[in-house]
N, C-alpha and C positions, 0 to 999 in steps of 0.2 A: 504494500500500500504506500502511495506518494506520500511525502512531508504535507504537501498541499490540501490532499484528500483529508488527512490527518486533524488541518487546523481547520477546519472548513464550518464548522458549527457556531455557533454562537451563543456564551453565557444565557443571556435572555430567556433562548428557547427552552431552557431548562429550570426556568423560575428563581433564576438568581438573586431575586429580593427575600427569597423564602429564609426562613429559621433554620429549616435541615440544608441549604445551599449553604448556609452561611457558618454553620456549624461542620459539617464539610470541609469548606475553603482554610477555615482557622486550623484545623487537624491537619491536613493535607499540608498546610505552607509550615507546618513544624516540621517537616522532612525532606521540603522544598521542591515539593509538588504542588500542580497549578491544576483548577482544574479550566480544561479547553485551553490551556499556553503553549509554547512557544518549543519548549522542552522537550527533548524527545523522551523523557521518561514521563512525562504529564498526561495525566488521566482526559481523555477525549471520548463525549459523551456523545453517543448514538442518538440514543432514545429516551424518553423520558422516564423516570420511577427507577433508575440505576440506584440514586441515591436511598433511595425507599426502602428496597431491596436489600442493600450495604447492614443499613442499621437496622432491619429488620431482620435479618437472618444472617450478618457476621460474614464468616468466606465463601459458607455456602452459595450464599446470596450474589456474594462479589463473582464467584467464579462462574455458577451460572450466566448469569449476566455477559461475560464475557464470552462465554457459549454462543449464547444467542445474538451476538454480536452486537449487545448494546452500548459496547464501549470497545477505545482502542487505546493503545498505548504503543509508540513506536517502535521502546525498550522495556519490551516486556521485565525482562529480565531487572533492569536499574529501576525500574517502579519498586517492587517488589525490596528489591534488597536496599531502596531509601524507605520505605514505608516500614519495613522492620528493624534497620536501626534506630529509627525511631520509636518503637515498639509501639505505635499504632494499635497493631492486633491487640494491645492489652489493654487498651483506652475505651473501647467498644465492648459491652457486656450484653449480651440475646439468654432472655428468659427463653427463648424456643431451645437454644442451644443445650439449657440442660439434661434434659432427657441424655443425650449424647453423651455428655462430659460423664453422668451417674453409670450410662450403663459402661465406658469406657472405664470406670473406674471400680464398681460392683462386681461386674460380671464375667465369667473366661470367654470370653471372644473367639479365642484362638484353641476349641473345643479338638479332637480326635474329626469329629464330622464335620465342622465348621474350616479345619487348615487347608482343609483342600478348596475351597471356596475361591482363592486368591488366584490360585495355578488356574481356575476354567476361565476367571474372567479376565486374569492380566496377562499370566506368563504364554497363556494358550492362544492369543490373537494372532498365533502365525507365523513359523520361520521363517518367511520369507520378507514380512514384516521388517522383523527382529534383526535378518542378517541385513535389511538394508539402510538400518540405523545405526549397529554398532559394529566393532571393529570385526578383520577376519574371524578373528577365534569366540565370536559373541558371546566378549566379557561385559555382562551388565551388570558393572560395578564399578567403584572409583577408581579409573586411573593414577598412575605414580608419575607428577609431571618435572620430577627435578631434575631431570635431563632430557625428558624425550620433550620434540617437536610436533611430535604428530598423536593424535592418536592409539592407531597400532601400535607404536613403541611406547606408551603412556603405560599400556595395558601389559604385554610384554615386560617391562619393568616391573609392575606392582605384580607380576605373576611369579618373575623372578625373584624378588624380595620378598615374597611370602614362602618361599622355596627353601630360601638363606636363612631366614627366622627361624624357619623346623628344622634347619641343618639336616637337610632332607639326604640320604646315603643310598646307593642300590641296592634294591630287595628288600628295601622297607614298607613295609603295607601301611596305605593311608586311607584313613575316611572322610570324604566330603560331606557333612551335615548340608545340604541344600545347593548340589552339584551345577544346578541350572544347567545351561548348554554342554558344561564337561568342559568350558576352557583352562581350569588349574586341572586334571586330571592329564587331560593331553599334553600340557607343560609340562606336569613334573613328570609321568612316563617318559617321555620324549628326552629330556634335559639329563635328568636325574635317577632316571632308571628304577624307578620305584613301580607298586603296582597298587589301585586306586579303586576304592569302593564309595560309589557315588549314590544320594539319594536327591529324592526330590518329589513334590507334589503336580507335577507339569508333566501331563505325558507327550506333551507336546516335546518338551525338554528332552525326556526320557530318547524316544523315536530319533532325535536330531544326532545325541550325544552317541547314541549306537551307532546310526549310520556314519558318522563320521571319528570312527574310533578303532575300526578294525584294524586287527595285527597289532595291538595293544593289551598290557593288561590289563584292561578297565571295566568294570561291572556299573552298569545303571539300575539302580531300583526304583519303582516308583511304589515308596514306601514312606509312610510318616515316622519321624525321628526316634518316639516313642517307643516305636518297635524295637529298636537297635540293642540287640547285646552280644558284643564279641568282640575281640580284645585286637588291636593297632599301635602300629610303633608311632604315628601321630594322626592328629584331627587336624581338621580345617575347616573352618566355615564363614565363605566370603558372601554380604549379601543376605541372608535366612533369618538373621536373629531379630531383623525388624518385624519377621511374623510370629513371633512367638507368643509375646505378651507377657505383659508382668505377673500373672496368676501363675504362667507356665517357668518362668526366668529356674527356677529353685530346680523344676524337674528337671529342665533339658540341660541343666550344668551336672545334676547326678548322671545323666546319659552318659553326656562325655567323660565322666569322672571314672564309670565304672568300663567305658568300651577303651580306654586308653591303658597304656600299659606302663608298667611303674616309672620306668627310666625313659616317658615320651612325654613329647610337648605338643599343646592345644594352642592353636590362631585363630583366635574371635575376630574377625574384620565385621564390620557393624555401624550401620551411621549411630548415633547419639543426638540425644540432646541437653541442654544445659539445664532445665529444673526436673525437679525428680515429680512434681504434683501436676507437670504439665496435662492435655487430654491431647490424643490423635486430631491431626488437621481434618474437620468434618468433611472439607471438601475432599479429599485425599482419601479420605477411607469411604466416601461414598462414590467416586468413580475409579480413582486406579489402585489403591492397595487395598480391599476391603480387610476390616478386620486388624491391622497394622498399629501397629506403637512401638515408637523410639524409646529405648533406655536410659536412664542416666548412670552416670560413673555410677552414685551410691545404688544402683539398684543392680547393677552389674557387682560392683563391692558385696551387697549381700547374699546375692548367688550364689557366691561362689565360696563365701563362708568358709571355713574347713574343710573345705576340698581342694582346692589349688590353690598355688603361692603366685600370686603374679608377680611376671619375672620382667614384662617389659609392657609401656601402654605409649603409645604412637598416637599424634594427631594430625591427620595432611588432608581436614576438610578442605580447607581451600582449594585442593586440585579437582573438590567435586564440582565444582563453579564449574573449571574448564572443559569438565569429560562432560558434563550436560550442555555446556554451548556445543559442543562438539555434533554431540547425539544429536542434538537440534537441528544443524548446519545440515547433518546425512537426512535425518527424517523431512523439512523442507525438500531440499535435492530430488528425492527419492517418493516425495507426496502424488507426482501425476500417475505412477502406476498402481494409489492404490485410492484414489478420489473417489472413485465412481461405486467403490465396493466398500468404505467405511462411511465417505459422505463429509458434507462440510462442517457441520458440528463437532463430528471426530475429530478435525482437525485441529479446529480450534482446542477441543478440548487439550486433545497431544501437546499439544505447541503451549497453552496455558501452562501444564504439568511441569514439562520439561524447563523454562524460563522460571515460573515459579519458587522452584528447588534451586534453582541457578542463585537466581536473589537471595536465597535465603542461607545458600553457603557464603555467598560473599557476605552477608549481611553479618556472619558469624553468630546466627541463630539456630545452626542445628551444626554437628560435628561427623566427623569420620575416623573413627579409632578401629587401631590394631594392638588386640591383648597379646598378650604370650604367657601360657599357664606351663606350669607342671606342676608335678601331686607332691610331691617335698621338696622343692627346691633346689638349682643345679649346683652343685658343690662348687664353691668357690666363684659363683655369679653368674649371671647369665648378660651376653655381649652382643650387645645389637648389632645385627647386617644391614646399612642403609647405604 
């Protein structure tokens, strides 16, 4: 969309003398957002009752809206990550929203019949999707951008450095808790000559990761975590732990506690986020992660309780900022061959999602941590690979 098309509206048409305009504009220029200005991060209203909307139903509302193409924003992305350093989101409080925040906080979401809920409606939208937005080895997770250029090497890195972490040796059996496409499996076979038990809730996943895995040692299951008991010289788990949930945090660290073997080491890769009382983004768990919530350190700390020592904790959100503009860049690119079969809503929504998350790692509003456990501790210390 033009700059031109962009500014093309007019405060007026939007009831700019109103109370909620006005109460708006004041919230908005605390983060130095305009609305209908000049800026390419400035909110540009379509249609009228955007603002309605906003403060009647919070992000749900907000992001809607942006669905339906009531509003634009040149930079999606720099909205987003100036409205949450601002901490905006926490200024606005929705009685409708409760229900959400009680049952996200009450209730296990992330049930035996419920985990698989996420893999039908996120992870299963399509290899062909999937391989046209992320890199070859479709690693959909943060890239490691402190040398790579590109991409593919971003990921390739962080596959590498999670390899070095487990001081991964040949012939040592690993398990991937939430395998996705099989990109660390095929690395560390490949690299490091090890052999790799993967699971996951996507059979989509499942399907992809076989076919593109022969002459490997690699097993795919599609199996939920809980199931798991048998013993590995280390774990892995890049991505998964956002499905878990805090009702579950306590069981699936016994999983790992008891499938790991005395003298092995466990890598939590995990977004986070920074308050432990937070609730799941409504918009976020009602269209692309249903069911989903981010951990915080202390709730990862009590997990893990007496049963692993952590031995090392990494933070490189900031490189998720650039593997989602990235993802962006290929999924725009890549949009005319699948327009006609997801539709123009979907895209919007995609393209929302992915900018979203973008603003909100730069914003340094949510995180990316890599743990490193073992069950007693490595004699004499444990020496980080970066």
């Amino acid at each position: 969309m033009s700059s031109s098309a962009l500014h093309s509206s007019s405060p007026d048409t939007f009831f700019s003398n109103s109370r909620l305009y006005d109460t708006a504009s004041s919230l908005l220029a605390t983060a130095g957002i305009a609305i209908n200005g000049n800026a390419p991060w400035d909110i540009q209203l379509r249609q009228q009752g955007v603002l309605e909307r906003v403060f009647d139903q919070g992000n749900v509302g907000l992001g809607e809206a942006y669905m339906d193409g009531a509003w634009e924003a040149e930079r999606l992305d720099e909205f987003f990550c100036r409205l949450l350093r601002a901490r905006l989101d926490q200024q606005v409080k929705h009685v409708r929203l409760l229900a959400h925040a009680l049952s996200a906080k009450l209730l296990n979401l992330q049930t035996r019949r419920r985990a698989w809920q996420v893999g039908k409606v996120h992870y299963d939208l399509g290899n062909e999707f999937y391989a046209a937005m992320l890199d070859p080895r479709m690693t959909y997770t943060c890239g490691y951008w402190k040398g790579a250029k590109t991409l593919t090497a971003a990921q390739e890195d962080k596959l590498d450095l999670i390899c070095r972490k487990l001081d991964l040796r040949p012939g040592m059996k690993v398990l991937d808790i939430g395998c996705g496409w099989g990109s660390f499996m095929r690395f560390a076979a490949e690299y490091y000559q090890v052999s790799c038990v993967g699971v996951t809730i996507s059979r989509e996943q499942a399907q992809w990761g076989r076919e593109h895995s022969l002459g490997l040692p690699l097993e795919y299951r599609l199996q939920d975590y809980r199931e798991l008991d048998e013993r590995f010289d280390r774990i892995v788990s890049v991505g998964m732990f956002e499905h878990v949930g805090h009702k579950n945090y306590r069981t699936y660290m016994e999983v790992a506690h008891r499938c790991l073997k005395q003298d092995g080491l466990f890598l939590l890769h995990t977004i986070g986020k920074n308050v432990r009382a937070s609730v799941p983004d409504p918009w976020i768990d009602k269209y692309i992660f249903p069911n989903g919530a981010l951990p915080s350190i202390g709730q990862v700390g009590d997990a893990v309780d007496g049963l692993f020592v952590t031995e090392d904790l990494h933070n490189f959100g900031a490189d998720y900022d650039k593997t989602l503009m990235a993802w962006c860049r290929n999924f725009e690119a890549a949009w005319p061959r699948f327009s006609a079969q997801l539709g123009e809503r979907f895209y919007r929504m995609w393209r929302y999602y992915l900018l979203s998350c973008a603003g909100a790692f730069r914003a340094r509003d949510i995180q990316l941590w890599q743990w490193v456990f073992s069950r007693q501790g490595i004699t004499g210390g444990y020496r980080r690979l970066s």
